[in-house]
MARMAR-273521 format. One record per residue (C-alpha): chain; x, y, z; residue in three letters. Coordinates in steps of 0.25 Angstrom, whole numbers. Example, Ala and Ser with C-alpha at 12.3 -4.5 7.8 and 13.67 -1.06 7.14 Angstrom:
residues 2
(rec "A" (49 -18 31) "ALA")
(rec "A" (55 -4 29) "SER")
//
This chain:
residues 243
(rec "A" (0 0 0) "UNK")
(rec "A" (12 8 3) "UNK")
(rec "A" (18 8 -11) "UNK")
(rec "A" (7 8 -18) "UNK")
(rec "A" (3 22 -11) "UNK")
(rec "A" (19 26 -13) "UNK")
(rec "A" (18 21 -29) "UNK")
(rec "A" (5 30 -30) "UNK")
(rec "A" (14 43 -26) "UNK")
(rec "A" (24 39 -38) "UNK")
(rec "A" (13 41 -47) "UNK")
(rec "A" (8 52 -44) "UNK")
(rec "A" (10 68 -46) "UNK")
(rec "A" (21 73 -37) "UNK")
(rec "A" (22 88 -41) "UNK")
(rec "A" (25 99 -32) "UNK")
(rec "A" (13 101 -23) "UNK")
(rec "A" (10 115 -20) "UNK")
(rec "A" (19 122 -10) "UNK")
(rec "A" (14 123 3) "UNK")
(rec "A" (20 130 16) "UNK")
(rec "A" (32 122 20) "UNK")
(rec "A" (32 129 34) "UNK")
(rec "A" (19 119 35) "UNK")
(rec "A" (25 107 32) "UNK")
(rec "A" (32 98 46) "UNK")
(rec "A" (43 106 52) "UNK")
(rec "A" (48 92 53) "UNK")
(rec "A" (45 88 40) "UNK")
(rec "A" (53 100 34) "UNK")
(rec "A" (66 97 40) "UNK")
(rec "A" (68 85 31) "UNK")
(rec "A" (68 95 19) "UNK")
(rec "A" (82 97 19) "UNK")
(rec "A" (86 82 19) "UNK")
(rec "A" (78 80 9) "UNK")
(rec "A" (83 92 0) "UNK")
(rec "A" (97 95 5) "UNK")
(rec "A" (98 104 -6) "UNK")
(rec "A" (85 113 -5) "UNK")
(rec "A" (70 113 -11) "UNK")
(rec "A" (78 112 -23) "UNK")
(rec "A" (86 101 -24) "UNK")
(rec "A" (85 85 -23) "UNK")
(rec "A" (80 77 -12) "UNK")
(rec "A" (91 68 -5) "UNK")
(rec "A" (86 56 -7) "UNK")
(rec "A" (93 49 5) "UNK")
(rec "A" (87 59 14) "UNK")
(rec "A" (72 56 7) "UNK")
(rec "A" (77 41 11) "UNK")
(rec "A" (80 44 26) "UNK")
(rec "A" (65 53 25) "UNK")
(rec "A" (58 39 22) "UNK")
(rec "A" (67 29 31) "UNK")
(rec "A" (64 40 43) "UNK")
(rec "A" (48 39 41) "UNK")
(rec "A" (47 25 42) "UNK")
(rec "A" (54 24 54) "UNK")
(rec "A" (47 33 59) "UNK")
(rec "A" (33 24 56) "UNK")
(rec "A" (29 37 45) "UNK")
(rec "A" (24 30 34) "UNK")
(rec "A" (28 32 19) "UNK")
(rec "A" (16 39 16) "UNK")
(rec "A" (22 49 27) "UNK")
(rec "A" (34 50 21) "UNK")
(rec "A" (30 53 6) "UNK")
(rec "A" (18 62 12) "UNK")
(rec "A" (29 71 18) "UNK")
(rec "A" (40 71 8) "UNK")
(rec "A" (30 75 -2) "UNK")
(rec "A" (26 87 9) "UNK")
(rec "A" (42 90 8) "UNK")
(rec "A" (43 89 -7) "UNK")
(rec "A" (30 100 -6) "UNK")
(rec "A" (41 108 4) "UNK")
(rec "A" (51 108 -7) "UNK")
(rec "A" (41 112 -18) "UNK")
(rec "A" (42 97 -26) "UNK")
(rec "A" (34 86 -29) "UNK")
(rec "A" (37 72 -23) "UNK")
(rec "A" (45 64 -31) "UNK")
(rec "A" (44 50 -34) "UNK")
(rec "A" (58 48 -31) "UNK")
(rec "A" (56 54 -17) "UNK")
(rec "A" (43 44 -14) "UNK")
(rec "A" (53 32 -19) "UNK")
(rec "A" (63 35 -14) "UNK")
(rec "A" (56 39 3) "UNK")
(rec "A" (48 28 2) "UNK")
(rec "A" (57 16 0) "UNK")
(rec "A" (67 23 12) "UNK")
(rec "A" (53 23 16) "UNK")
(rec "A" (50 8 15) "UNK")
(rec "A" (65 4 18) "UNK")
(rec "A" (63 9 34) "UNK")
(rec "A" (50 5 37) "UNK")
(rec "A" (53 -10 32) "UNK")
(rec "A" (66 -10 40) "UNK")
(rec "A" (57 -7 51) "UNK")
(rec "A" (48 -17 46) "UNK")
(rec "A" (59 -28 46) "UNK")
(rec "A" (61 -24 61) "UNK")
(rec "A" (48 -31 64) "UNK")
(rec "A" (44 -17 72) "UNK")
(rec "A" (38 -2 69) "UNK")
(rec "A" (48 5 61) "UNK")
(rec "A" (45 17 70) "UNK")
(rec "A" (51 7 81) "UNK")
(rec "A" (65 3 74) "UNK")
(rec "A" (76 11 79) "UNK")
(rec "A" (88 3 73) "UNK")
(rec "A" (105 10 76) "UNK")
(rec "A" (104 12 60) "UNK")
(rec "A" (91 17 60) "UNK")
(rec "A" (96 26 73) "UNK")
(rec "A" (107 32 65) "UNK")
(rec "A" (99 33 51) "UNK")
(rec "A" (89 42 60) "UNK")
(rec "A" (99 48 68) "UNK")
(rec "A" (106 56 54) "UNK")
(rec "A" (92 59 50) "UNK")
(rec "A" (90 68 63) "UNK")
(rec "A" (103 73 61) "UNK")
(rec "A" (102 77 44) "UNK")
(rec "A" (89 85 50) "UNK")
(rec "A" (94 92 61) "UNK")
(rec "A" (107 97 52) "UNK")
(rec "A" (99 99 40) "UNK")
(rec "A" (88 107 48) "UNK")
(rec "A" (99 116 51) "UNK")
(rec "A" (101 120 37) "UNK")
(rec "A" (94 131 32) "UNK")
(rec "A" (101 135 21) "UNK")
(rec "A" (91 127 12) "UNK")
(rec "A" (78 126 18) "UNK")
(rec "A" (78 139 27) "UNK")
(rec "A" (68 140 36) "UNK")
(rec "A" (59 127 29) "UNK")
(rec "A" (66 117 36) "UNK")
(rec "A" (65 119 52) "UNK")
(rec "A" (75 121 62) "UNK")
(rec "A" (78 104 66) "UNK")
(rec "A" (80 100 80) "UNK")
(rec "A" (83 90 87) "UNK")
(rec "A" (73 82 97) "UNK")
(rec "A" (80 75 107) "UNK")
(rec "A" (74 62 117) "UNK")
(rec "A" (84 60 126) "UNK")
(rec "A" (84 51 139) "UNK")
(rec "A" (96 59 146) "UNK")
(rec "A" (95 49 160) "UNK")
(rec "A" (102 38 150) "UNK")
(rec "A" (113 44 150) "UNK")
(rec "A" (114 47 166) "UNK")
(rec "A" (110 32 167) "UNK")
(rec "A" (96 30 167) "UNK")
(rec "A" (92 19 158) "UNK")
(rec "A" (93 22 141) "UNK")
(rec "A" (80 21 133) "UNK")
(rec "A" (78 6 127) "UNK")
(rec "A" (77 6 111) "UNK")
(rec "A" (65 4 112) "UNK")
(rec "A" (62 16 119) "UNK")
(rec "A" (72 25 111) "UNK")
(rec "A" (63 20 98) "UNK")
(rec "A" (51 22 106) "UNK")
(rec "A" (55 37 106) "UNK")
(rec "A" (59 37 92) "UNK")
(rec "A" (46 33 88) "UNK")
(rec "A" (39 43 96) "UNK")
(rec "A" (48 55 92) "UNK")
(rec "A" (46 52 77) "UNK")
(rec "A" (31 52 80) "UNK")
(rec "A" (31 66 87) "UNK")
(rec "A" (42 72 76) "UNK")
(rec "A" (37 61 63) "UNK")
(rec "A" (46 69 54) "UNK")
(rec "A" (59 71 61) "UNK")
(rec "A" (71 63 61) "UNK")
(rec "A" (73 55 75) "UNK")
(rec "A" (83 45 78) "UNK")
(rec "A" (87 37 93) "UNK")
(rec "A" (100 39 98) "UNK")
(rec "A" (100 27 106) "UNK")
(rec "A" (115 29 111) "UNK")
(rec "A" (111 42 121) "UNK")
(rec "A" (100 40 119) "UNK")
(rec "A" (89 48 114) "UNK")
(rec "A" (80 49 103) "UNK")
(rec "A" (82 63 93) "UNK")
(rec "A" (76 69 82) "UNK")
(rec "A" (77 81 72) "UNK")
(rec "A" (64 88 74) "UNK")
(rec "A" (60 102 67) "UNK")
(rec "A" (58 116 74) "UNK")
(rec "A" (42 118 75) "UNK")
(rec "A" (31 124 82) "UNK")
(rec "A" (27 110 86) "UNK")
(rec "A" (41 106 93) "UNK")
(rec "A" (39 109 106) "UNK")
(rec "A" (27 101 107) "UNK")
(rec "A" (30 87 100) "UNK")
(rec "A" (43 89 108) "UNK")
(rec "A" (33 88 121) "UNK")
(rec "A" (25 77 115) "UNK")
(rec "A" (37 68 111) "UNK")
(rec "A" (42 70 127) "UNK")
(rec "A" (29 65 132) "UNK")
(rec "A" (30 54 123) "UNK")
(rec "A" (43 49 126) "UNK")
(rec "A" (39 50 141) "UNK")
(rec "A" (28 41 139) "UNK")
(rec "A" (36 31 131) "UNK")
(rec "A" (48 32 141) "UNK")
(rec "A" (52 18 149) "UNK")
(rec "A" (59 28 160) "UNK")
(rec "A" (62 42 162) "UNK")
(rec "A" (56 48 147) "UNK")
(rec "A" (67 56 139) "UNK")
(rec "A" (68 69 136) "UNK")
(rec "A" (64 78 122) "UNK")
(rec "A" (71 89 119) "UNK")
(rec "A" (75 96 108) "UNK")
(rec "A" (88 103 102) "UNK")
(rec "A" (94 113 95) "UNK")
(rec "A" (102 109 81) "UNK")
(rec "A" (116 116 78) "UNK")
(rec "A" (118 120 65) "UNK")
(rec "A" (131 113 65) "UNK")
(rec "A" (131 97 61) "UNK")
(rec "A" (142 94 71) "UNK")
(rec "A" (130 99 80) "UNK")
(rec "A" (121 92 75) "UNK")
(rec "A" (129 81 77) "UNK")
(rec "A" (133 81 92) "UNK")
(rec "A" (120 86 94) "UNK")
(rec "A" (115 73 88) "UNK")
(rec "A" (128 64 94) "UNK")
(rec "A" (130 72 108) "UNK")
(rec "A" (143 65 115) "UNK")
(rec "A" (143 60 128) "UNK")
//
């Protein structure tokens, strides 16, 4: 049923649709125009970047028809139709993740794999340092920050967070913030995300805390946010603190 739907949008008519306010479209969604087009509205799409789009949704438990409904709300950013080569070549990076997480015998939304950690852990990290570049995009592409479920008693002591309960926070980050990049850092251990600056911050920031409090097997982590530098070396430790 799946393809047959995907198949019906190769056929048909992918013009331009009619410009509409990008300032209306997902603060979160937005901050992926500039991995998709590192060069501008003008240039080409970076196809590895479309990939890393579709492996991220299934991941995420967003289902294909999510994925191509928002690429073709960026394309309308950028002022182009959806191309076939774009639906093809999302939606078999697409199909790729959520049979890997099929083959796993659990939800894919629940697979939290060291490979899969570190694949998510660049995506968080391509969006914090690409939100910072403005050169391009100017104000279209929102200031990124970085979202940050940490459990600091693990490191004084107190027992870590299982995996079980790390991808439990996963899970209910990436349902709070469905079009951010998130990622477990087992080793610290917390859970992080590159999140857009909105109006609407503050509050799914408040709503994410109460859920993790409710899902904690001990004393529940805490949510916070931080600013990015404008330096990757930044980025970087701020990503990989030492100690």
């Amino acid at each position: 049923m799946v393809w047959t739907w995907v198949a019906d949008r190769l056929t048909r008519s992918r013009t331009a649709p009619a410009a509409s306010a990008p300032t209306a479209t997902s603060p979160d969604l937005r901050a992926h125009l500039p991995l998709l087009w590192p060069d501008g509205p003008g240039g080409p799409v970076d196809e590895d970047a479309l990939a890393v789009l579709g492996r991220g949704y299934a991941r995420a438990g967003r289902s294909l028809q999510d994925l191509l409904a928002d690429l073709d709300v960026l394309c309308s950013v950028v002022g182009i139709g959806t191309s076939s080569r774009m639906i093809e070549a999302s939606s078999v990076a697409w199909s790729d993740a959520f049979l890997d997480g099929a083959a796993g015998h659990v939800p894919t939304s629940e697979v939290v794999a060291p490979g899969q950690d570190a694949e998510s852990l660049r995506e968080v990290e391509r969006l914090l340092r690409r939100a910072g570049d403005g050169s391009t995009w100017g104000p279209l592409v929102p200031v990124g920050r970085l979202l940050l479920v940490t459990w600091p008693g693990a490191q004084t002591g107190d027992p870590r967070p299982s995996p079980e309960e790390l991808a439990r926070v996963v899970r209910e980050t990436r349902q709070v913030f469905p079009r951010s990049a998130v990622a477990s850092q087992p080793s610290y251990p917390r859970v992080v995300a590159a999140v857009a600056d909105s109006p609407s911050l503050p509050g799914r920031v408040s709503t994410l805390a109460a859920r993790c409090a409710e899902l904690a097997a001990g004393v529940p982590p805490t949510v916070s946010l931080a600013d990015v530098p404008g330096d990757a070396g930044g980025v970087d430790r701020l990503l990989r603190p030492a100690g």
